[in-house]
C-alpha positions in Angstrom: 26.6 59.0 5.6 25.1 56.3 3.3 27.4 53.4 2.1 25.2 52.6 -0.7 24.2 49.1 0.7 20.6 48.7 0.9 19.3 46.6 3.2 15.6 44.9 2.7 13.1 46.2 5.4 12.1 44.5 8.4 9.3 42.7 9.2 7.5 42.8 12.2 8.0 40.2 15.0 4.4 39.6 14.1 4.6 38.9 10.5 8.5 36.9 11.0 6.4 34.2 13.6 3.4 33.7 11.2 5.8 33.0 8.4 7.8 30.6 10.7 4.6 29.1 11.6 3.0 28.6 8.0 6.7 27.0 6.2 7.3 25.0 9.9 3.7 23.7 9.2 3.5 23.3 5.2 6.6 21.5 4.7 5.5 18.6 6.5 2.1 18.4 5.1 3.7 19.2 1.5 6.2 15.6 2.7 2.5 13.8 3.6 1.2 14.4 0.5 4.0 13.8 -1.6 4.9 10.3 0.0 1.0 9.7 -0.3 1.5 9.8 -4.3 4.6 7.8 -4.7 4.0 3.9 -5.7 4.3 1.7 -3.0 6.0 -1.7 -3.0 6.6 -4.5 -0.8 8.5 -8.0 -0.8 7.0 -11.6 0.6 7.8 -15.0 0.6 4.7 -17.2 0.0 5.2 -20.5 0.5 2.0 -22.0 -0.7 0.5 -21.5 -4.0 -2.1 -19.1 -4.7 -5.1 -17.9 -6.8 -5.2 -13.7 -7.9 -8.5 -13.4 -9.7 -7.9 -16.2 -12.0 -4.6 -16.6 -12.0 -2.6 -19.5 -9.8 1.0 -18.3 -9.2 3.1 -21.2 -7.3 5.1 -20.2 -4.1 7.9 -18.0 -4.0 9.1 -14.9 -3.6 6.9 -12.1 -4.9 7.4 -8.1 -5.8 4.3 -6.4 -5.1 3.8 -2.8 -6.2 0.6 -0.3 -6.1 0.7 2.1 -9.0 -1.9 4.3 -10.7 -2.8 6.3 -7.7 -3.6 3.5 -5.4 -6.0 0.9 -7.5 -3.4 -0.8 -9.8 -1.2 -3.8 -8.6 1.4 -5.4 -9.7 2.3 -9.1 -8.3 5.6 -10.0 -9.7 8.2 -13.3 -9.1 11.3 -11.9 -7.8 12.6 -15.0 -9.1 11.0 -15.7 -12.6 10.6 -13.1 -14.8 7.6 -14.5 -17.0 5.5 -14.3 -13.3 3.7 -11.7 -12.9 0.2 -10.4 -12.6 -2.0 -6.9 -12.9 -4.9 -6.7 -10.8 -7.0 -4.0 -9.5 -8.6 -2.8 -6.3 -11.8 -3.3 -5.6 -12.0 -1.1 -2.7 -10.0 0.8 -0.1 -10.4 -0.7 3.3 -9.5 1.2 7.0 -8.7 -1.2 9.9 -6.4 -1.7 12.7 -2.9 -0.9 12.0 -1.3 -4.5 11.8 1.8 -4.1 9.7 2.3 -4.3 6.0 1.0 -8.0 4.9 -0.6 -10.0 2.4 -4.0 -11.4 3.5 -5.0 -14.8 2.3 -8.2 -16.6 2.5 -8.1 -20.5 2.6 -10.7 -22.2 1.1 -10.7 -26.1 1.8 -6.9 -26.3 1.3 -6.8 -23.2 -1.6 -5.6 -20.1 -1.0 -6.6 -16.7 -2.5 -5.1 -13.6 -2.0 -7.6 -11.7 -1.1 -6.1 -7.8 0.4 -3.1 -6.1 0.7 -2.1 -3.9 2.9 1.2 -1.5 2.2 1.1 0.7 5.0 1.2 -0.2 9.1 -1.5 2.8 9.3 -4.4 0.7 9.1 -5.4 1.4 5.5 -5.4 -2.0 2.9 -6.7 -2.7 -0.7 -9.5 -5.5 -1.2 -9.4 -7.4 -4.0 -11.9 -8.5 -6.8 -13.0 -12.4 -5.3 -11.8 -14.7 -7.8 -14.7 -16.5 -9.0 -13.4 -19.7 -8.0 -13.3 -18.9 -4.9 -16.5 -20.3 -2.6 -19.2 -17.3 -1.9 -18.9 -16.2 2.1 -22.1 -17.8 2.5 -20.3 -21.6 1.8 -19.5 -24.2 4.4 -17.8 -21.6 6.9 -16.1 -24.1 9.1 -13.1 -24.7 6.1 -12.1 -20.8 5.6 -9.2 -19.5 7.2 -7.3 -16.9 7.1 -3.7 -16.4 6.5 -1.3 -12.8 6.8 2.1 -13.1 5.2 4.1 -9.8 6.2 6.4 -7.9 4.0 10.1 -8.2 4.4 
């Protein structure tokens, strides 16, 4: 006797385990990608001043966010409002994964920011060399380098 419910057919045990399979798979690549595209930011305190292409920004505490799918940046005073600074990418760089930092080169007492590095994966941003900073063929012996970490 038919109650007039209609129930949607079956699938195959087959079929239900491939379809398990491909959403238990998808969604977390679907999450990768999708965290891959949002800006990333971080926060650090400096406590020297510093040269960003040819810009000198004193010490402080500074906002810095990637934007415009990975090559923009954004260095910002979390304290002043009038300091901030865009500056772009040179290139991507892949390295060991040493936590998210700012790198800075020291040139006889000067320091230039010189890559950033948002994720603890391993993968940073090289910046454009300010021109005023000496040419990596200069007096080697009076370069350092110095990492500041994100908070």
């Amino acid at each position: 006797m038919a109650t007039g419910v209609l129930y949607p057919p079956r699938l195959p045990m087959i079929e239900r385990t491939a379809l398990r399979l491909m959403i238990g798979m998808g969604v977390p690549i679907a999450s990768a990608v999708v965290m891959e595209q949002l800006p990333k930011t971080g926060v650090a305190d400096v406590p020297f001043a510093f040269q960003v292409e040819q810009q000198t920004l004193p010490p402080g505490s500074y906002s810095v966010k990637q934007s415009d799918l990975g090559r923009s940046i954004r260095i910002q005073s979390e304290k002043s409002a009038g300091t901030s600074l865009n500056c772009v990418a040179v290139k991507h760089k892949f390295g060991k994964a040493q936590g998210a930092r700012l790198v800075f080169e020291n040139h006889a007492g000067r320091y230039f920011l010189s890559e950033i590095w948002f994720d603890a994966d391993g993968r940073g941003l090289i910046l454009q060399q300010s021109p005023l900073a000496p040419k990596p063929a200069s007096d080697a012996t009076d370069q350092t380098v110095r990492n500041i970490r994100f908070q």
